[in-house]
NUKOLZA-208816 format. One record per residue (C-alpha): residue number from 1; residue in three letters; x, y, z. Coordinates in steps of 0.5 Angstrom, whole numbers, plus 500, padded with zeros to 3 digits. Layout:
<sites>
{num->NUM	residu->ALA	x->X	y->Y	z->Z}
...
</sites>
This chain:
<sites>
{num->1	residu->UNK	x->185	y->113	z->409}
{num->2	residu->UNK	x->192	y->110	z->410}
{num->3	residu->UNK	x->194	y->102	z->410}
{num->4	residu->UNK	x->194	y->100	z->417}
{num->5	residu->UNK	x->198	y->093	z->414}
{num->6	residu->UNK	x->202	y->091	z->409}
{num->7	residu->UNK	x->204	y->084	z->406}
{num->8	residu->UNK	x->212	y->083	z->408}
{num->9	residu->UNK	x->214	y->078	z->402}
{num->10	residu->UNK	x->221	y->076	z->407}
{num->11	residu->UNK	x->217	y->075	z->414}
{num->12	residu->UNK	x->211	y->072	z->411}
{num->13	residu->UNK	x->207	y->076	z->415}
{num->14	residu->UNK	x->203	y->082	z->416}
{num->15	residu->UNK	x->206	y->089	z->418}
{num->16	residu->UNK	x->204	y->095	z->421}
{num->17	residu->UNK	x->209	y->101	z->418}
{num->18	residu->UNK	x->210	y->101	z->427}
{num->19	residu->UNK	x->213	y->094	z->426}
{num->20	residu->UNK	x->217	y->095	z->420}
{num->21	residu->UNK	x->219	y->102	z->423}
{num->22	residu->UNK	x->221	y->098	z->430}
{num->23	residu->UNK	x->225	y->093	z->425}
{num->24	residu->UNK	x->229	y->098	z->422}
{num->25	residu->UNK	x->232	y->101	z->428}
{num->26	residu->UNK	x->234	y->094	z->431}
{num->27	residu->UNK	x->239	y->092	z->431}
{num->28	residu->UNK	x->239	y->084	z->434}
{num->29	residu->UNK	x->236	y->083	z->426}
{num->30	residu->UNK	x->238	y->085	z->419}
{num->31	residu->UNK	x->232	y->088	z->416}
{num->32	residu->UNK	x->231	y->094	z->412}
{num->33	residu->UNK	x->225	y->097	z->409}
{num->34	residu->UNK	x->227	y->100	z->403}
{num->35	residu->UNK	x->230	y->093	z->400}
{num->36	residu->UNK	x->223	y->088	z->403}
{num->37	residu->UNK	x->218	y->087	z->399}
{num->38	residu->UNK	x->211	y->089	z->401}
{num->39	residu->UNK	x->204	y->088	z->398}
{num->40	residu->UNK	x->196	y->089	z->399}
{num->41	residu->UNK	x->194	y->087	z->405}
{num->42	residu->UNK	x->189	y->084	z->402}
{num->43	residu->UNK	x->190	y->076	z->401}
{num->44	residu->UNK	x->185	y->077	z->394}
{num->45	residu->UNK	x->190	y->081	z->392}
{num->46	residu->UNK	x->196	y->078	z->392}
{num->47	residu->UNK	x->194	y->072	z->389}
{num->48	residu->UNK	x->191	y->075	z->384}
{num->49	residu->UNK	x->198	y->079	z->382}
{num->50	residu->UNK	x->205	y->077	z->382}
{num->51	residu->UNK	x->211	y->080	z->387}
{num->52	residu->UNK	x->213	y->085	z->382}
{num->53	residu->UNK	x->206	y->088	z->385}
{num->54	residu->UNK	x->208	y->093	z->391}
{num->55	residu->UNK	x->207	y->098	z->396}
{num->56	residu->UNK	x->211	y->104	z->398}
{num->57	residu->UNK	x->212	y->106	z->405}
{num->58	residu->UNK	x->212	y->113	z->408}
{num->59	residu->UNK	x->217	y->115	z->415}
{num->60	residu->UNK	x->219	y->108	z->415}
{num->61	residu->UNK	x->227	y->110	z->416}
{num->62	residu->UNK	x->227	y->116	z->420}
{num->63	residu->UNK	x->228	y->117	z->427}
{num->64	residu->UNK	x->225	y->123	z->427}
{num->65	residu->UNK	x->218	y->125	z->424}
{num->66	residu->UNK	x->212	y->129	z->425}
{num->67	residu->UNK	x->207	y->126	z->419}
{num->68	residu->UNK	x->204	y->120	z->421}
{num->69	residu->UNK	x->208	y->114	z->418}
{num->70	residu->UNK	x->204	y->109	z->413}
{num->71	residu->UNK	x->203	y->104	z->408}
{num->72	residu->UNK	x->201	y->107	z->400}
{num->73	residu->UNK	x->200	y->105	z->394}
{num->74	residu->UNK	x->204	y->107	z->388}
{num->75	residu->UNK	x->203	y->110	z->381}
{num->76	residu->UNK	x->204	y->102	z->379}
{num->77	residu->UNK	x->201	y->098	z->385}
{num->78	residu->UNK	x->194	y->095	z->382}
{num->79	residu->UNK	x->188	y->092	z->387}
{num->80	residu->UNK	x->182	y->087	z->384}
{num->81	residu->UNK	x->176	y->090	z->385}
{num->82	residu->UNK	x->172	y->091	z->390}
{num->83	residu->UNK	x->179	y->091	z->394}
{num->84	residu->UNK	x->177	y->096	z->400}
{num->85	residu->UNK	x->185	y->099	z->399}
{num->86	residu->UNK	x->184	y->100	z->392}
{num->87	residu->UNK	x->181	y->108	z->393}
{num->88	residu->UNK	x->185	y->110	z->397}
{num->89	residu->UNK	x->191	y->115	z->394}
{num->90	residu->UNK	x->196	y->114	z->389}
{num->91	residu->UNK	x->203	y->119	z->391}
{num->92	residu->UNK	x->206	y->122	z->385}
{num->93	residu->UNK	x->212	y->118	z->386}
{num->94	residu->UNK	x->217	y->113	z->390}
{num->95	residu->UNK	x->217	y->109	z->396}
{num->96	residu->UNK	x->219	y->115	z->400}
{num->97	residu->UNK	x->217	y->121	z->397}
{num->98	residu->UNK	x->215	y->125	z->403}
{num->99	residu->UNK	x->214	y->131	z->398}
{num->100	residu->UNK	x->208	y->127	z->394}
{num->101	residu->UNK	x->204	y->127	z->401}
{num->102	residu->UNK	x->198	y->130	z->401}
{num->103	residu->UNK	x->194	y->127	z->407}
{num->104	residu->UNK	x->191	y->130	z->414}
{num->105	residu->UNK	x->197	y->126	z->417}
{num->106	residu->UNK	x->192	y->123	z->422}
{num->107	residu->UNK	x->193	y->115	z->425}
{num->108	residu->UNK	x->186	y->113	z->424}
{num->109	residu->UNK	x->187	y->105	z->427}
{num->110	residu->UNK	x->187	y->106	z->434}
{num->111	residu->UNK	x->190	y->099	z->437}
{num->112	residu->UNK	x->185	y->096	z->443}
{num->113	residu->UNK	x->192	y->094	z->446}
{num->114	residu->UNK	x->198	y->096	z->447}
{num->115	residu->UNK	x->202	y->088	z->448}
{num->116	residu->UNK	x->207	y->088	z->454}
{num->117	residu->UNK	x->211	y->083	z->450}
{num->118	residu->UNK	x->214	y->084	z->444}
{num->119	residu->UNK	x->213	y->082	z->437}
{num->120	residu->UNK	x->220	y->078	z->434}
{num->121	residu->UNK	x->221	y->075	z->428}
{num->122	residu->UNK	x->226	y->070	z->426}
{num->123	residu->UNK	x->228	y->068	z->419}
{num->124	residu->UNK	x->229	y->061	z->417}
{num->125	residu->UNK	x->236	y->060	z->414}
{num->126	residu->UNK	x->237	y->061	z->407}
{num->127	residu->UNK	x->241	y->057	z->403}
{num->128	residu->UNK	x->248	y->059	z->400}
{num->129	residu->UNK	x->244	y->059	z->394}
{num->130	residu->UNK	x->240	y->065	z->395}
{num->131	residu->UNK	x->245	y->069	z->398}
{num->132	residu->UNK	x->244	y->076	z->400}
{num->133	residu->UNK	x->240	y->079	z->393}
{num->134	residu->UNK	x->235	y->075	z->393}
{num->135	residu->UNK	x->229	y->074	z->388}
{num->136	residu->UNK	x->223	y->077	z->390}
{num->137	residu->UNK	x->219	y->070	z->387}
{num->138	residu->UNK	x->224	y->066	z->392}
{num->139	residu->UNK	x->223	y->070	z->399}
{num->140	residu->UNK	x->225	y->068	z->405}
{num->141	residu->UNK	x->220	y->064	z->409}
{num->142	residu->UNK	x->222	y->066	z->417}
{num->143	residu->UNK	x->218	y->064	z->422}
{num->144	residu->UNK	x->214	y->068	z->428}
{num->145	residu->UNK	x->217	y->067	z->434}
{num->146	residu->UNK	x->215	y->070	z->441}
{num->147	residu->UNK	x->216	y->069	z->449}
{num->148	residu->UNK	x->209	y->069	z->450}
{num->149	residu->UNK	x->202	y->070	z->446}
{num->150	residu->UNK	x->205	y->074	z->439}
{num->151	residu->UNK	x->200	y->079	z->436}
{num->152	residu->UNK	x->195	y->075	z->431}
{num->153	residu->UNK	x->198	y->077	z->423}
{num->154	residu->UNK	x->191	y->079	z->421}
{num->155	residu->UNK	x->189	y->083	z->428}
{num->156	residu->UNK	x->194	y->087	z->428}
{num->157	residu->UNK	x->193	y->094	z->429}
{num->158	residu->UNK	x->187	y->092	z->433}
{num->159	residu->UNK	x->193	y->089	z->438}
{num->160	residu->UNK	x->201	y->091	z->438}
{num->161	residu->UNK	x->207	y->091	z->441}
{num->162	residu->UNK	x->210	y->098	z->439}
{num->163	residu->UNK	x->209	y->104	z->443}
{num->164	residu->UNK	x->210	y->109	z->437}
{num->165	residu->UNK	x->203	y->106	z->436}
{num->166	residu->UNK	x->198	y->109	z->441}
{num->167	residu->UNK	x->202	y->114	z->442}
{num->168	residu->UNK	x->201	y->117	z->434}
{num->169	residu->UNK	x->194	y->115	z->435}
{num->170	residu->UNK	x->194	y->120	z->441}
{num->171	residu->UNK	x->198	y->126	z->438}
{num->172	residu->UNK	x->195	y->126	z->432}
{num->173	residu->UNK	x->188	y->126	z->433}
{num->174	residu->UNK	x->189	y->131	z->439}
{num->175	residu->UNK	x->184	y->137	z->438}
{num->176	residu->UNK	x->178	y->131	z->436}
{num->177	residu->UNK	x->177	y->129	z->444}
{num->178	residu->UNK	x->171	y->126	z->442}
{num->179	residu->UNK	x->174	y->121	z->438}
{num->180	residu->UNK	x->179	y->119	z->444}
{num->181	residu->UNK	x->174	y->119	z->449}
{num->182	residu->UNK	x->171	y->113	z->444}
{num->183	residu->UNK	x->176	y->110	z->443}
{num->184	residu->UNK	x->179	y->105	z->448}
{num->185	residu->UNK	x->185	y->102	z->450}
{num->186	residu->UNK	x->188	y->096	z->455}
{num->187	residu->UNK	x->195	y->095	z->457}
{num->188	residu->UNK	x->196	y->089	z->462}
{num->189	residu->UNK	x->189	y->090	z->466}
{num->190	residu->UNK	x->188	y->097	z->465}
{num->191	residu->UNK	x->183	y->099	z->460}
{num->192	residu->UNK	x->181	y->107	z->458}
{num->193	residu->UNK	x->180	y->110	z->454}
{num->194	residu->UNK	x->186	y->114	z->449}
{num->195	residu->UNK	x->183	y->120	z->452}
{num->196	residu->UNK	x->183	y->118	z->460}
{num->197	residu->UNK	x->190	y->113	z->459}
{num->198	residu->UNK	x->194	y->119	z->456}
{num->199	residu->UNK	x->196	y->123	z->462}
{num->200	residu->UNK	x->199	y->130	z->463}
{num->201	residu->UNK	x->206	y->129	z->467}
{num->202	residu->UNK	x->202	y->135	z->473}
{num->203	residu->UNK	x->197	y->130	z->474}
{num->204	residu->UNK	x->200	y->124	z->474}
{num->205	residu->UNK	x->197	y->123	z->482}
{num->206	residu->UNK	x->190	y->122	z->479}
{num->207	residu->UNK	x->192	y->116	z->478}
{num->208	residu->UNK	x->198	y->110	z->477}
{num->209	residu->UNK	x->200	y->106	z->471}
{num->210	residu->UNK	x->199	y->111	z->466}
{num->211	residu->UNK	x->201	y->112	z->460}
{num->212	residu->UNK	x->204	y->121	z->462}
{num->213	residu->UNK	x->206	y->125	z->458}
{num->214	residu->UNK	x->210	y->133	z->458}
{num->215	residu->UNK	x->212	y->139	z->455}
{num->216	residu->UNK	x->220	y->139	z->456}
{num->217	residu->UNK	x->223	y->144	z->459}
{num->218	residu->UNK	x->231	y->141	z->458}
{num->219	residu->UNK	x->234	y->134	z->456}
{num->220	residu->UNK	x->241	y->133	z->460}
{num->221	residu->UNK	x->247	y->131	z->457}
{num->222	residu->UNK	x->251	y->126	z->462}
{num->223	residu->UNK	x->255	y->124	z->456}
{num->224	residu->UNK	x->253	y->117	z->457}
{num->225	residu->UNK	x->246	y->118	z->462}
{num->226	residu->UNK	x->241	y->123	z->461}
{num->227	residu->UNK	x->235	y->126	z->465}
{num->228	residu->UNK	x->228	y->129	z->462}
{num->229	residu->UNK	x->226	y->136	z->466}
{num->230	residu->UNK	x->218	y->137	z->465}
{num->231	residu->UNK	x->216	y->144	z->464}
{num->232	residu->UNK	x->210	y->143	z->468}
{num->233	residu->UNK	x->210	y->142	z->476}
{num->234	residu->UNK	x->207	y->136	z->481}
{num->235	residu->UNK	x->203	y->140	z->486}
{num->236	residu->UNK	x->204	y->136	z->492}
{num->237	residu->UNK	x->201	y->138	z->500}
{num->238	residu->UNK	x->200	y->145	z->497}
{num->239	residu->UNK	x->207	y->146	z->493}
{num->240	residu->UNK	x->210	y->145	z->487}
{num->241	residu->UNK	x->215	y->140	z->485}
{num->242	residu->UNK	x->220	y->139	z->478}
{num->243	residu->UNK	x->218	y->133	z->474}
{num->244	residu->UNK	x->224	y->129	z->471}
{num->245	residu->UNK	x->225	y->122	z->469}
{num->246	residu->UNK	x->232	y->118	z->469}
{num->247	residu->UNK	x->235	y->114	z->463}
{num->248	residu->UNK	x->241	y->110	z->465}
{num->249	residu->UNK	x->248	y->109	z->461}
{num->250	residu->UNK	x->246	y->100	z->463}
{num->251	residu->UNK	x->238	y->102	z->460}
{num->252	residu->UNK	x->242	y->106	z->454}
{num->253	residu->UNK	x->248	y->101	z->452}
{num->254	residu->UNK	x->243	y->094	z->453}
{num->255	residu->UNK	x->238	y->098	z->448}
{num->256	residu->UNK	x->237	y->093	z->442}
{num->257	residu->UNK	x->235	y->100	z->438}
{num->258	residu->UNK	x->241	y->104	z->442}
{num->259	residu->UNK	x->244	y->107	z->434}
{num->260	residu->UNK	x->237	y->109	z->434}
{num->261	residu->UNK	x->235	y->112	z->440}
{num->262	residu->UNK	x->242	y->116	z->441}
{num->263	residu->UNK	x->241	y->119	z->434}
{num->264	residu->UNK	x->234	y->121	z->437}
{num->265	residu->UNK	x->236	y->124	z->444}
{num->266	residu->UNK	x->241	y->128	z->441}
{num->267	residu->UNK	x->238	y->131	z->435}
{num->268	residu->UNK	x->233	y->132	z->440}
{num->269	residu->UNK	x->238	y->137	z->445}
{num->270	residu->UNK	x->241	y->140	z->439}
{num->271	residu->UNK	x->234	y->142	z->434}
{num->272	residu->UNK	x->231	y->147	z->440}
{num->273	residu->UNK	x->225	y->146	z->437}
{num->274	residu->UNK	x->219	y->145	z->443}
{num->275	residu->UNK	x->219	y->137	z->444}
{num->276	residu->UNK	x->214	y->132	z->448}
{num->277	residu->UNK	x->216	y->126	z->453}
{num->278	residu->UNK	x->211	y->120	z->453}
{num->279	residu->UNK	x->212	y->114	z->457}
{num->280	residu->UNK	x->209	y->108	z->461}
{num->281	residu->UNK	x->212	y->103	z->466}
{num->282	residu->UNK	x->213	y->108	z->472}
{num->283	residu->UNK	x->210	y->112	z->476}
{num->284	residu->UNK	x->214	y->119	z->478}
{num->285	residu->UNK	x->216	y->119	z->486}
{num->286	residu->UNK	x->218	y->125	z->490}
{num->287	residu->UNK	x->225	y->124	z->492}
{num->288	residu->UNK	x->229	y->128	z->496}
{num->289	residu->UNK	x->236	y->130	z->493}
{num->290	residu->UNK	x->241	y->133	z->496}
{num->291	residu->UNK	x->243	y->140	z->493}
{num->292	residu->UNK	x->249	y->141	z->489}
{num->293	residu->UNK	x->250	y->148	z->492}
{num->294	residu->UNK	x->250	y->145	z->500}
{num->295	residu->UNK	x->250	y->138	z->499}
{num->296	residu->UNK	x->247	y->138	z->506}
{num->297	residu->UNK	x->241	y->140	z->504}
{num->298	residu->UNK	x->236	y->137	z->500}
{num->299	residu->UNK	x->230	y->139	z->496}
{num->300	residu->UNK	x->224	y->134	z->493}
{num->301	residu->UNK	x->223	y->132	z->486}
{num->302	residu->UNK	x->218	y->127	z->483}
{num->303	residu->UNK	x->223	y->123	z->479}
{num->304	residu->UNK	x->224	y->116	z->476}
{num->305	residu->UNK	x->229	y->112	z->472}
{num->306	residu->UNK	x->226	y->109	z->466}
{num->307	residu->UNK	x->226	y->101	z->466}
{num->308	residu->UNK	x->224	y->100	z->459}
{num->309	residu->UNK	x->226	y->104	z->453}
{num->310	residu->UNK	x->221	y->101	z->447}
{num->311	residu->UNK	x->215	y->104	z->452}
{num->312	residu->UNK	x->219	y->112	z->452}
{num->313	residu->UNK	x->219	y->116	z->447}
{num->314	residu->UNK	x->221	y->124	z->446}
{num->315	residu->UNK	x->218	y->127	z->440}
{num->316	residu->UNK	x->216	y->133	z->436}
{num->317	residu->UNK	x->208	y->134	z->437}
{num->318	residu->UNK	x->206	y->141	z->434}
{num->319	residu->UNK	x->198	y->139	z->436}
{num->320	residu->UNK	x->200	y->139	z->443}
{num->321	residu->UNK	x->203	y->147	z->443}
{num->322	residu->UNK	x->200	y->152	z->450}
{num->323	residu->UNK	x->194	y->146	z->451}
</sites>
């Protein structure tokens, strides 16, 4: 069992680690994990300790991962009795001790909602005073904001606005089919169970408005653009067409987690290891594209230009391998 939220002392709310994850990478806001202060969940808990009392973080700061990120306690961290996180198990060491970690790295809180409007925070103005060091017993207090409905604090992760999320969800619970058949989830109007709303890129025909996902076969490098090639093909009218999706240079350099996202991309190009796409928003077209050996003829493709990169991701998926 993993902590599903955390306290963050700073912003005065509850976080999930995909939260605090998407705030570490943005670059519109000064935030970073290793220097917040996070407590239990548990509002019991936090009245009945002072500040001091914290909780680590695992794969909050990469860009990178393979093992489920996540809230734990720490070797100091204490729990009132009866605090339902009081059980679960303690690291050896460290806020991000990768190397203490012994769990199944499976993501066991399944959002029931994937909130198309982002969760944003803004934090209050800080007297000259308290400066940049500031105590852990004289937090910031920010205040949530959002362009429409935010995420309730105490119902997130039932509901959130981060991608990674369902996506962890999906991949690290692959081989339990069972429980992706009973778990649901709704973006927009939409609602399926993870099993049924996950599709594979070669059936994205089935049906439109999913969330498909593919083995990559290669990433181009356009230096300031990139293109995603499936490995499986779309059979279309009995023949098969090539999968690609499209990331423009405009999409890339407006992205407010741009250092992050080409850090990602390029670590994916250059480490040869077997990735896996995942996106929602788009529904791949075949297009007719004119040859580079003889421009005056064309061949189909299924492709679309990605609109949105918070709902893209490529990333390893080891469970996912010749399934």
């Amino acid at each position: 069992m993993k902590f599903d939220l955390a306290y963050c002392i700073s912003l005065d709310a509850k976080l999930s680690i995909y939260d605090v994850r998407d705030l570490n990478f943005d670059e519109t806001m000064a935030f970073d994990s290793a220097k917040e202060h996070f407590q239990c969940p548990n509002d019991a808990c936090r009245l009945a300790f002072d500040a001091a009392n914290e909780l680590g973080t695992f794969n909050a700061k990469n860009v990178n991962y393979v093992r489920t990120p996540h809230f734990k306690n720490l070797p100091s961290t204490r729990h009132v009795e009866g605090c339902p996180y009081v059980s679960l198990k303690t690291p050896a060491s460290g806020v991000e001790a990768e190397s203490a970690e012994t769990d199944d790295s499976r993501e066991e809180h399944f959002p029931s909602e994937l909130l198309l409007i982002r969760r944003e925070y803004v934090r209050k103005e800080s007297s000259p005073a308290v400066g940049a060091d500031v105590q852990r017993d004289e937090p910031l207090t920010p205040s949530v904001t959002s362009s429409d409905e935010p995420p309730s604090r105490d119902s997130a992760p039932d509901r959130t606005s981060i991608f990674a999320h369902p996506v962890e969800c999906f991949v690290s619970n692959f081989d339990d089919k069972d429980l992706l058949k009973r778990m649901p989830l709704k973006i927009g109007e939409h609602t399926a169970p993870y099993g049924s709303f996950f599709k594979k890129i070669e059936y994205l025909q089935d049906n439109r408005g999913l969330i498909y996902w593919g083995k990559i076969k290669e990433i181009k490098d356009y230096t300031q653009s990139f293109r995603i090639d499936f490995e499986k093909k779309v059979w279309f009218e009995k023949k098969p067409y090539s999968v690609n999706v499209y990331l423009s240079k405009k999409l890339i350099d407006t992205y407010r987690k741009r250092k992050a996202f080409l850090e990602e991309i390029k670590h994916a190009i250059e480490s040869g290891r077997e990735l896996y796409c995942f996106f929602y928003g788009v529904t791949p077209e075949l297009k007719q594209v004119p040859s580079k050996k003889n421009p005056e003829q064309t061949f189909g493709v299924f492709s679309a230009n990605i609109e949105n990169l918070d709902h893209f991701i490529v990333r390893e998926a080891p469970g996912l391998a010749d399934k």
